[in-house]
N, C-alpha and C positions, 0 to 999 in steps of 0.2 A: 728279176733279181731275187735270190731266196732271201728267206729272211733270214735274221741274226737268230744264232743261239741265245735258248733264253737266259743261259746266265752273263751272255755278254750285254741281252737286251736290258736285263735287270742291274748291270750295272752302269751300261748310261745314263738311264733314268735314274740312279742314284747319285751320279755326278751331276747330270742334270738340277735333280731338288737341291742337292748340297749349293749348289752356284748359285740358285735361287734364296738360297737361307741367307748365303753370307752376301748378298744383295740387299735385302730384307733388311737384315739386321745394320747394313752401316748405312742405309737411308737412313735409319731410327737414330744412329748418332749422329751424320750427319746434320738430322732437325734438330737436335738435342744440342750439338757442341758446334753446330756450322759446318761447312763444308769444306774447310780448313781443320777441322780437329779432328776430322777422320781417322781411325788408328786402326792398324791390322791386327796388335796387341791386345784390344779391347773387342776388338772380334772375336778374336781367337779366346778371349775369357768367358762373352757372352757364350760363345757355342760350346763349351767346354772341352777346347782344343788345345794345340801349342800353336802360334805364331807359325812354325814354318809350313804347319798342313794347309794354312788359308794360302800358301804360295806354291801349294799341286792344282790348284784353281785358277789362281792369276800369277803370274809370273813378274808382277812385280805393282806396287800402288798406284801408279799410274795408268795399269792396265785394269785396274778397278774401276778406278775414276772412267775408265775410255768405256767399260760397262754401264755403270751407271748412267754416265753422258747419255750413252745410247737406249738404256731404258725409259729414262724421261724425254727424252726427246718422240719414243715412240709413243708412252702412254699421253703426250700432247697432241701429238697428229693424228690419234684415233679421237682425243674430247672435241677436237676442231673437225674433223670428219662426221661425226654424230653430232654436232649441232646445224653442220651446214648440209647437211641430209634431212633435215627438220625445219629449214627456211623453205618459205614460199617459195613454189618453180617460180613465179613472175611476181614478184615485187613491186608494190608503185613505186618507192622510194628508193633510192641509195642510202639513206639512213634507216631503213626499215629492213636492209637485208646485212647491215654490217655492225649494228650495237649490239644485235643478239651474239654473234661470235664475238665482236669487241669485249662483253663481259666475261663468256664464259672464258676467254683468254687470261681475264683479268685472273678471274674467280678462280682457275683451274689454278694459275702460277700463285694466287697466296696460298690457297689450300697445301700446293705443296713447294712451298718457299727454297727448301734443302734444295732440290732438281734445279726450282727456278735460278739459285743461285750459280749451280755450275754450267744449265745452260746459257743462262743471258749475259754472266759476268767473268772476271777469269780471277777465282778467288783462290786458284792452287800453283804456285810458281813454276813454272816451266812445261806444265801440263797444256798440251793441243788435243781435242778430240779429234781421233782417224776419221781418215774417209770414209770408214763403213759405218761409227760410228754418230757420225755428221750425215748420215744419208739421210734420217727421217728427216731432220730441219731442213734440210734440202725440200724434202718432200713438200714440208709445211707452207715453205715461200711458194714453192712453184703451184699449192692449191690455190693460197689467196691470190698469187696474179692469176690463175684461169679465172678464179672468179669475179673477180674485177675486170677481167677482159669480158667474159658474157654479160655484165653488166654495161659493161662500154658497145658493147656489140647489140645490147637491148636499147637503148640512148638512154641510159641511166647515170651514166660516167663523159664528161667533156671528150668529144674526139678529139681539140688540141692539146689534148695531156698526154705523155706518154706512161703504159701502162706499170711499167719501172718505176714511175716518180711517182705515182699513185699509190704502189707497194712499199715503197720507201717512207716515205710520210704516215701513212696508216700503220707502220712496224715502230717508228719512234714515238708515236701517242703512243699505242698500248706501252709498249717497253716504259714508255716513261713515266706511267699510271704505277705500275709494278713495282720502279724502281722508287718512287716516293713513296707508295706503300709501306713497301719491306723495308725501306731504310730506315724511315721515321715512325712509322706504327704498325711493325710487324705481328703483334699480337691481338688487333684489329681482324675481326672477320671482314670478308669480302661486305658483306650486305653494311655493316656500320662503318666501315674502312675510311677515313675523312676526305682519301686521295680516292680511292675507287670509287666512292659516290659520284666523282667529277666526270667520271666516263658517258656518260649519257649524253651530258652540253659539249663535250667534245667531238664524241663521236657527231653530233649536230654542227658542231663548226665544221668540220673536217669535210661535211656531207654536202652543206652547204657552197662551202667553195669548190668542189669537186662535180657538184652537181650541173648539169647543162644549163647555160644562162637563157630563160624563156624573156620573152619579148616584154616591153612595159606594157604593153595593152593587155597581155596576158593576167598578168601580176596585179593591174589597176592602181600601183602605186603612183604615178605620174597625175590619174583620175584624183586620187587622193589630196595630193601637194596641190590642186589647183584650187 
């Protein structure tokens, strides 16, 4: 294929940056005013435009929001991708290879609360994120069950669980870590966060009951009671 002429090539890259700006800029009100106070108005003043030039870009607010959706969603499954490229290949535990992505799930959604809120909650009325937009979270679930499946395929994970119900359960801790974060002390960093601190003994419970049940002889708790 030849290439584009450079002043056609110069100008998609200037639409390109421009889409990028007016992304930028209503994350930043977004965190500032919520994810419901979003305005193209207030875009369009930040970038010192009119209102209708931000709509040669998106064709309409919801087609922002279906952008946005889709940028947080990707900049998540690249933090969870680079963490779990960083777990031990063989793990002794189920809890030794699921809190380190457990927090940085946590840690990534306070850090950026705006995203968190339009990806986990549905805080804008009649807004659905598209199917192309919805593809990284797609992407997201279907890493954690591979992983959980290599864990279950390692005998790390119960054979009689299915790997579904193991995804399912491990997606409402974290969300539910999240969700009492940023509801009750969203100006809480991750590290002092009173609800994020609880991730650790969870993630322990969750590991706990997930984890293959070894023999009492094993364990010497029976040795013990006598």
């Amino acid at each position: 294929m030849a290439p584009l002429p450079a002043t056609i090539d110069r100008r998609h890259r200037r639409r390109a940056e421009t889409i990028e700006e007016i992304l930028d800029i209503a994350a930043q009100i977004m965190a500032e005013q919520g994810v419901a106070g979003l305005s193209v108005g207030e875009i369009a003043r930040r970038m010192g435009i009119r209102p209708p030039s931000v709509y040669v870009y998106f064709s309409s607010k919801h087609a922002l929001y279906d952008a946005l959706f889709a940028r947080g969603a990707r900049r998540l499954l690249e933090a969870m991708k680079s963490v779990n490229a960083a777990l031990p290949a063989k793990p002794a535990t189920l809890e030794e290879i699921l809190l380190p992505a457990a927090q940085e799930s946590v840690r990534w959604s306070i850090e950026h609360a705006a995203y968190s809120q339009l990806l986990f909650w549905r805080p804008v009325p009649g807004f659905t994120p598209s199917t192309e937009a919805y593809q990284p979270a797609v992407a997201l679930t279907e890493l954690v069950r591979d992983r959980l499946k290599e864990l279950q395929d390692a005998g790390l994970l119960r054979a009689d669980v299915a790997v579904d119900q193991a995804e399912r359960d491990l997606t409402i801790l974290i969300s539910g870590v999240i969700s009492q974060q940023l509801s009750n002390a969203p100006q809480e960093p991750f590290d002092e966060g009173r609800f994020s601190a609880a991730t650790p003994a969870l993630v322990s419970m969750f590991a706990d009951y997930y984890s293959p049940r070894r023999p009492a002889t094993e364990t010497g708790d029976r040795g013990a009671l006598r």
